[in-house]
C-alpha positions as CSV (number, residue, x, y, z in Angstrom):
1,X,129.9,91.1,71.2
2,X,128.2,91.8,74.8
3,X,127.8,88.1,75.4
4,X,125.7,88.4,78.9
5,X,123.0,91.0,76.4
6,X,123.4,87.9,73.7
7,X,122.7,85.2,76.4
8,X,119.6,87.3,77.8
9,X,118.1,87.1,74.3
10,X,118.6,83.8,73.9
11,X,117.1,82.6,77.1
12,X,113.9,84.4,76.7
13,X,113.4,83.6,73.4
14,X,114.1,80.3,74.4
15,X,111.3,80.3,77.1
16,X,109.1,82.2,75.1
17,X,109.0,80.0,72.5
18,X,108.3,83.1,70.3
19,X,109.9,86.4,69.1
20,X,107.9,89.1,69.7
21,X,106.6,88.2,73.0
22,X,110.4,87.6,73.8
23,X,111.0,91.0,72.3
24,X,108.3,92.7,74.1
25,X,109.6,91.1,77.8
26,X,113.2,92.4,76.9
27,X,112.0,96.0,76.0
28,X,113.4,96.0,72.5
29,X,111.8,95.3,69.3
30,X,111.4,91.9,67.4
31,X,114.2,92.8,64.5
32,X,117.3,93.9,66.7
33,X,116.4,90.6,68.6
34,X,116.5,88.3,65.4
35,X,119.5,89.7,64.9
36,X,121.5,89.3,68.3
37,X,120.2,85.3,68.5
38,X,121.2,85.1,64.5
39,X,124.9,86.7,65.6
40,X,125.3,85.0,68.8
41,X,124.8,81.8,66.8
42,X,127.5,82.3,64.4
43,X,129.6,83.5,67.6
44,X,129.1,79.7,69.0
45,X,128.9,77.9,66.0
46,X,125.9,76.1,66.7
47,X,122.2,76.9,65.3
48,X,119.7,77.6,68.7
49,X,116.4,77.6,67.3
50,X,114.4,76.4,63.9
51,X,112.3,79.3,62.8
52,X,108.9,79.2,60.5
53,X,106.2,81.8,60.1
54,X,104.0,80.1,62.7
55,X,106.7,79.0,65.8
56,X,110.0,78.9,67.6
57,X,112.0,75.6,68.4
58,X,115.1,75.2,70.5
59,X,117.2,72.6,68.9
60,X,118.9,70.0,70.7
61,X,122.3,71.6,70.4
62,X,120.3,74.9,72.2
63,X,118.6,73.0,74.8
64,X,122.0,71.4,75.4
65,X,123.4,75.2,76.2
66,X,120.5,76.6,77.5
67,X,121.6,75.9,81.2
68,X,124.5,76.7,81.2
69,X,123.2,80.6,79.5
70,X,121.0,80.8,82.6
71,X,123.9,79.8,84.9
72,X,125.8,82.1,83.3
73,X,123.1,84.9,83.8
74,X,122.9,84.1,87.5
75,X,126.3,84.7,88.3
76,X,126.5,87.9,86.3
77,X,123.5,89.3,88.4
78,X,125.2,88.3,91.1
79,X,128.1,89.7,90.1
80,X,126.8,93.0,89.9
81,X,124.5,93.0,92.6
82,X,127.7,92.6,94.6
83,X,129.6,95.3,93.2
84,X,126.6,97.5,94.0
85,X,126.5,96.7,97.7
86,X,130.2,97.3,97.9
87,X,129.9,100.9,95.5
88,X,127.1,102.2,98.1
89,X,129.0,100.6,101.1
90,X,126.6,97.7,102.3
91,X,128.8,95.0,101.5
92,X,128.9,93.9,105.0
93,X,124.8,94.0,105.5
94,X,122.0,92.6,104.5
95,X,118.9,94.0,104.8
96,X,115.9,91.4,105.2
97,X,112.4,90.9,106.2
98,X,110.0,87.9,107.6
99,X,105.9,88.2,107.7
100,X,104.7,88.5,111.5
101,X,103.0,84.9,111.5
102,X,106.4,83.3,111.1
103,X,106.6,81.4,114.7
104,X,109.6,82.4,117.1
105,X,111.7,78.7,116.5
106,X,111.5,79.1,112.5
107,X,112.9,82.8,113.3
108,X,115.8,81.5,115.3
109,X,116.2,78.7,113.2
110,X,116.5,80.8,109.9
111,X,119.3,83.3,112.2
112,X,120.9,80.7,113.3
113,X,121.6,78.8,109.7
114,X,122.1,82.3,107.8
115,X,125.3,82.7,110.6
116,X,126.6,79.6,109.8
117,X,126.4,80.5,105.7
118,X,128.0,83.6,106.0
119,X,128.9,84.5,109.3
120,X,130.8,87.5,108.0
121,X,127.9,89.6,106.8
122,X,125.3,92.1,109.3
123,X,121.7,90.5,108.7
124,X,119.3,93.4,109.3
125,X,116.4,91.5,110.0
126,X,113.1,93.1,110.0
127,X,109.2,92.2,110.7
128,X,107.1,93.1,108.0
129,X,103.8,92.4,106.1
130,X,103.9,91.5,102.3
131,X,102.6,94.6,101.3
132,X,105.6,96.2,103.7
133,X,108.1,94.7,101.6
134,X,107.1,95.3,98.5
135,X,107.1,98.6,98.9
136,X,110.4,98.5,100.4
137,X,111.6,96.3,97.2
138,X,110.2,99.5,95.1
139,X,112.1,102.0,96.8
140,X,115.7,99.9,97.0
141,X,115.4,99.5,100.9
142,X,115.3,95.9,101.3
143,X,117.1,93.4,99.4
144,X,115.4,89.9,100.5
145,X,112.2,89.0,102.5
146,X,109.6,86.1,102.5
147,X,106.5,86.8,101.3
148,X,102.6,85.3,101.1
149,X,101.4,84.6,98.0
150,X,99.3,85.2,96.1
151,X,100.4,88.8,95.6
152,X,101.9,90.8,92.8
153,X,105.7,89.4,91.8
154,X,106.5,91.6,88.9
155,X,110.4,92.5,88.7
156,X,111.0,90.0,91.7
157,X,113.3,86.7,92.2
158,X,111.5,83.8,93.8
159,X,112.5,80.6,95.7
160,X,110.3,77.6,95.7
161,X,106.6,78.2,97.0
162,X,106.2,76.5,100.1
163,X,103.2,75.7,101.6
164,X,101.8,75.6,105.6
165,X,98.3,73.9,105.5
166,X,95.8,76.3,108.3
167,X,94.1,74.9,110.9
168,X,91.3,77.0,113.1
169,X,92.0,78.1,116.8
170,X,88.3,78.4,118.8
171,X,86.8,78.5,122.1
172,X,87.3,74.7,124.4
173,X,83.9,75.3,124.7
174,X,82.6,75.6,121.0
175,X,80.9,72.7,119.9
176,X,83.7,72.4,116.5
177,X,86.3,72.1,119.5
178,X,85.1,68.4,120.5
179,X,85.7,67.4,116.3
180,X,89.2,65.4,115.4
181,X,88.9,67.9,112.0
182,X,86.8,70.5,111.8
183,X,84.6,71.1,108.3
184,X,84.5,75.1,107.7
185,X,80.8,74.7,107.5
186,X,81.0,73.8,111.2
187,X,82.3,77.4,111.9
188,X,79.1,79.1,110.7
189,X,77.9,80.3,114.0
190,X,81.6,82.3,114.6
191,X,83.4,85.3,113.8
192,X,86.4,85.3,111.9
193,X,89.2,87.0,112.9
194,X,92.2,87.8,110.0
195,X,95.1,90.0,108.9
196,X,94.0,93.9,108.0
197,X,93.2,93.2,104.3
198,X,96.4,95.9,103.4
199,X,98.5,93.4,104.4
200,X,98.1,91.0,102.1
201,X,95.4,91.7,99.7
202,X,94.9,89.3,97.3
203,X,95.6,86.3,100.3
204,X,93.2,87.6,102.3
205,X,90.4,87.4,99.6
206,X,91.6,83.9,98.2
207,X,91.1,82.7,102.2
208,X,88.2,84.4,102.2
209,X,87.1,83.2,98.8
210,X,87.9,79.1,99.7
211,X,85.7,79.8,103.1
212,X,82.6,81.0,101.2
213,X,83.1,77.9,98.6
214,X,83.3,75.9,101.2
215,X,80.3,76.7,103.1
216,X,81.5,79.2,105.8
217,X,80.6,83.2,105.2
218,X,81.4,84.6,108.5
219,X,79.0,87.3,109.7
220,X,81.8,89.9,110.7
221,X,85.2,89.8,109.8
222,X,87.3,90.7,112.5
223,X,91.1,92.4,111.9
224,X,93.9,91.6,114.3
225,X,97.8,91.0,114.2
226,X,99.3,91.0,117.6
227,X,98.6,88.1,119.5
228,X,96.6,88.8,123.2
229,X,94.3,91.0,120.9
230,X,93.6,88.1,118.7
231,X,93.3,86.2,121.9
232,X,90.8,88.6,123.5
233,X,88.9,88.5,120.6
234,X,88.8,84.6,120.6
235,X,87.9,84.9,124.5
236,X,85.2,87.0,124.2
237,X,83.5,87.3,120.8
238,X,82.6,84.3,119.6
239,X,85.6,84.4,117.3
240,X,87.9,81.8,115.6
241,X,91.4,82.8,113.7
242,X,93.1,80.3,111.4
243,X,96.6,79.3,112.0
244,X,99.5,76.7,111.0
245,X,100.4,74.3,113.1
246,X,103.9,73.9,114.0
247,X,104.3,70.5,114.9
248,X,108.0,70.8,116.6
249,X,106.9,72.3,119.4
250,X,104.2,70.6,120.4
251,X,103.3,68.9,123.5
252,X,102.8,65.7,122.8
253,X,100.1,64.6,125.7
254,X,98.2,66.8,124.0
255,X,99.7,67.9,120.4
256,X,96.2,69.1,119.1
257,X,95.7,71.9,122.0
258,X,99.0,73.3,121.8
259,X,100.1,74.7,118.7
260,X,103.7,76.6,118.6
261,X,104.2,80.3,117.4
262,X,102.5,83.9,118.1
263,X,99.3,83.2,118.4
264,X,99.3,80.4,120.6
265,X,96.9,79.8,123.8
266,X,98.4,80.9,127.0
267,X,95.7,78.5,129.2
268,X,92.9,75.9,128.3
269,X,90.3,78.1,126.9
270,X,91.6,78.0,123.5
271,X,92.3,74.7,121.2
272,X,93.9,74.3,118.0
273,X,92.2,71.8,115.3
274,X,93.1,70.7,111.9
275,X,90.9,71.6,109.1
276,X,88.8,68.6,107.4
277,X,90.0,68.4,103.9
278,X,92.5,70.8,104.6
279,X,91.0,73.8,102.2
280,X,93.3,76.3,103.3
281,X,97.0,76.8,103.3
282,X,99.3,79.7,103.6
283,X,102.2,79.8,100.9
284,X,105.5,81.3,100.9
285,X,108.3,82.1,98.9
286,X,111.8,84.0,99.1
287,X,112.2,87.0,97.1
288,X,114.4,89.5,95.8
289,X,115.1,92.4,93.5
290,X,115.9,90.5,89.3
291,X,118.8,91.1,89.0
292,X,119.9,91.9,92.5
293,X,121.0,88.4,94.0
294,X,124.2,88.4,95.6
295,X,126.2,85.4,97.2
296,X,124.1,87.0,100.6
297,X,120.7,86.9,99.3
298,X,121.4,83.2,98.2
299,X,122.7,83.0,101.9
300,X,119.1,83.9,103.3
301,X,116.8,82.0,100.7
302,X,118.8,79.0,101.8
303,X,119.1,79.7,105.4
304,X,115.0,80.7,105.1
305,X,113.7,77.2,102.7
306,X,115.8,75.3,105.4
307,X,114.4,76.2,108.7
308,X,110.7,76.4,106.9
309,X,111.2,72.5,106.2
310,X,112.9,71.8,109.7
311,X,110.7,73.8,111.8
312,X,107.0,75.0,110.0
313,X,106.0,71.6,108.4
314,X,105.9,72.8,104.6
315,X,105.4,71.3,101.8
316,X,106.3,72.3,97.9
317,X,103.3,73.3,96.8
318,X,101.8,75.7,93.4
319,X,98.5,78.0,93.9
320,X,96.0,75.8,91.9
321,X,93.7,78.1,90.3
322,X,94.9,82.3,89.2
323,X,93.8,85.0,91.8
324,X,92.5,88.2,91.3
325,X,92.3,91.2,93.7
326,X,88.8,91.5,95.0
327,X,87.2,95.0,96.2
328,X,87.7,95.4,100.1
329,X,85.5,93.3,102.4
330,X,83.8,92.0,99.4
331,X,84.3,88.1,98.5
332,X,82.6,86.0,95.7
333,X,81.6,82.3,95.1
């Protein structure tokens, strides 16, 4: 009996809560499945689930083994996600990739605790979008990364979602600057300034979505990534950009003018404020390749969640409503 092919069955079945749509996430068909969870239960002895015509229960005695099968499942992917680095002669590197917001300390923080995991493996680290790295999880050329979500996780491993709550950066001189927290309705009269949509599609559209709910449909949308641009737009066209704050780094005379990280002011026309209510939030989570995470990857999800927590002020957080992807430059109430 191929025990790790008997255990898969049984898991999804077991989070399914239902045959066919377990059959149907496996790629097989419902009878082949009945029958792997009917001989894998006579291999162990012990009866997994109670079956009628209407549903699926786990028994106790399969809820009682059920995590120990997914245990089981993890180190078997990781089992064979190792022996394909070492068949196509990676095993010494890994190849990785961070979003460009992530600020400079979180960066160093993240190198400097993946070293002290597994100081005996190459981290190839590289700078790219979510949509970037998605297409480089397609094509097998990257093998871990943090992404923004919402976006389109089919066929991928996640970490907890973490999230960073956005605060605006405007002109000293716009009236919103003078407010403790600013209400997005206050930012009527501005520019926004954002990621290019390709990016990040569907976060782009939920940000733009929560403004519009919230009272602030910006006349022009404004697209910018490296930092003096997105300062020269702030300087000079009435623009504002939203951004985390990264409380580490602050100064703390005055914590609420100098926020950390790429897009920070490099003089006293620009201040950072906290959003009233705090509507807006970026979220993060590690991902890999199913099936694909190796004693490395682990290595860098670890290495990654800690220095988010030490350095980025996160919080474990779930998107609260589903998003959809939206037509380009078009947003809805």
């Amino acid at each position: 009996m191929d025990l790790i092919l008997h255990l898969r069955c049984f898991v999804a079945v077991a989070e399914e809560s239902h045959f066919g749509r377990a059959a149907a996430r496996l790629g097989t068909a419902q009878p082949p499945l009945s029958q792997r969870i009917q001989r894998l239960e006579r291999e162990l002895g012990v009866r997994l689930f109670e079956r009628n015509s209407r549903q699926v229960t786990i028994t106790k005695g399969g809820t009682l083994l059920l995590a120990d099968a997914r245990e089981l499942l993890a180190r078997a992917e990781a089992l064979m996600a190792t022996s394909r680095r070492i068949r196509d002669g990676d095993a010494g590197l890994l190849r990785a990739a961070l979003p460009p917001d992530i600020a400079g300390e979180t960066v160093a923080e993240i190198l400097a605790e993946f070293q002290r995991r597994h100081a005996d493996v190459e981290l190839e680290l590289h700078e790219l979008s979510t949509s970037e790295q998605l297409a480089r999880f397609a094509a097998h050329d990257l093998d871990v990364g943090l992404i923004h979500h919402p976006c389109d996780v089919t066929g991928l491993g996640l970490g907890p979602v973490l999230r960073r709550e956005l605060g605006v950066l405007l002109p000293r001189g716009a009236p919103a600057a003078a407010l403790d927290e600013v209400p997005l309705t206050a930012l009527a009269d501005h520019d926004l300034i954002l990621f290019p949509r390709a990016d990040a599609p569907a976060l782009h559209d939920d940000l733009l979505t929560t403004c519009a709910r919230n009272g602030y449909s910006p006349a022009a949308i404004r697209h910018g990534k490296g930092p003096s641009f997105i300062r020269g737009l702030m300087r000079s066209a009435n623009s504002v950009a939203f951004r985390p704050r990264e409380p580490r780094s602050l100064d703390a005379a005055d914590a609420t003018d100098a926020p950390d990280g790429p897009y920070a002011p490099d003089g006293p026309e620009i201040v950072w404020r906290p959003l009233a209510g705090a509507p807006l939030a970026l979220r993060h989570s590690v991902a890999w390749p199913q099936g694909h995470s190796d004693a490395a990857v682990t290595a860098f999800a670890e290495a990654t969640t800690h220095a988010l927590w030490k350095t980025a002020a996160v919080t474990t957080d779930l998107p609260s409503h589903p998003v959809h992807l939206r037509p380009a430059a078009e947003y809805f109430l």
